[in-house]
N, C-alpha and C positions, 0 to 999 in steps of 0.2 A: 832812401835813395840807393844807398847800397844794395839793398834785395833787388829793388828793380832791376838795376845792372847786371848784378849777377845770377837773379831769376830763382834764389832757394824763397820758401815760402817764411815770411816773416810769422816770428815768432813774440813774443812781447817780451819773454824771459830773455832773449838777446841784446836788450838792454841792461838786462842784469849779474851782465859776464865777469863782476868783481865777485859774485858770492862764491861761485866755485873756483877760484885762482889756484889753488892749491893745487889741484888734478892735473897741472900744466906743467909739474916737475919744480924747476928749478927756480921757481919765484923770487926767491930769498935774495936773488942776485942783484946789485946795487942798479944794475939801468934798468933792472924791471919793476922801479921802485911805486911805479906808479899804475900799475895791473890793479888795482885793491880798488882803486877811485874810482867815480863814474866818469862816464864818458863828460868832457867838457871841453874849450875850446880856447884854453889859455894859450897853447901852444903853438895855434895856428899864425902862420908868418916865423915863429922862430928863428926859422932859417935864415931871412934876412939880415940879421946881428949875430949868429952863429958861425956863417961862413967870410970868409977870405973872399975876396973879388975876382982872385984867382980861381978856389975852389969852385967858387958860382958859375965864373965862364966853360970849367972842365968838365962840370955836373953837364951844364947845358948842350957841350958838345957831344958827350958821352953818350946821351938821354934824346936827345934829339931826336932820333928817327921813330922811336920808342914812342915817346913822347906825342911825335903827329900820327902814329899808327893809333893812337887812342884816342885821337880828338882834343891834345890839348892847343892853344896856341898862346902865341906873348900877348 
């Protein structure tokens, strides 16, 4: 879905962007702890128990115009 969007020619090896992680510099770094994995979908929602009610409403407001410029909606 990604390629679609952004229109480069899918490649198959782009699902296997953990083999070369190294060539990206600075890996080693504790938030990039998860470069190495495959792609998978534990993460997805996160946000929801990660942010403050606050943070959510200031993302929103922030993000907003951005946001319907790209077709998202609530």
């Amino acid at each position: 879905r990604v390629c679609e969007f952004l229109r480069p020619d899918f490649k198959e090896e782009m699902l296997k962007f953990q083999n070369d992680v190294e060539k990206l510099g600075d890996t080693n770094l504790p938030h990039h702890r998860g470069l190495k994995q495959p792609i998978n979908t534990k993460s997805i929602g996160s946000w929801r128990d990660g942010l403050t009610r606050l943070q959510k409403r200031k993302i929103k407001r922030d993000a907003s115009c951005i946001l319907q410029d790209i077709g998202y909606s609530e």
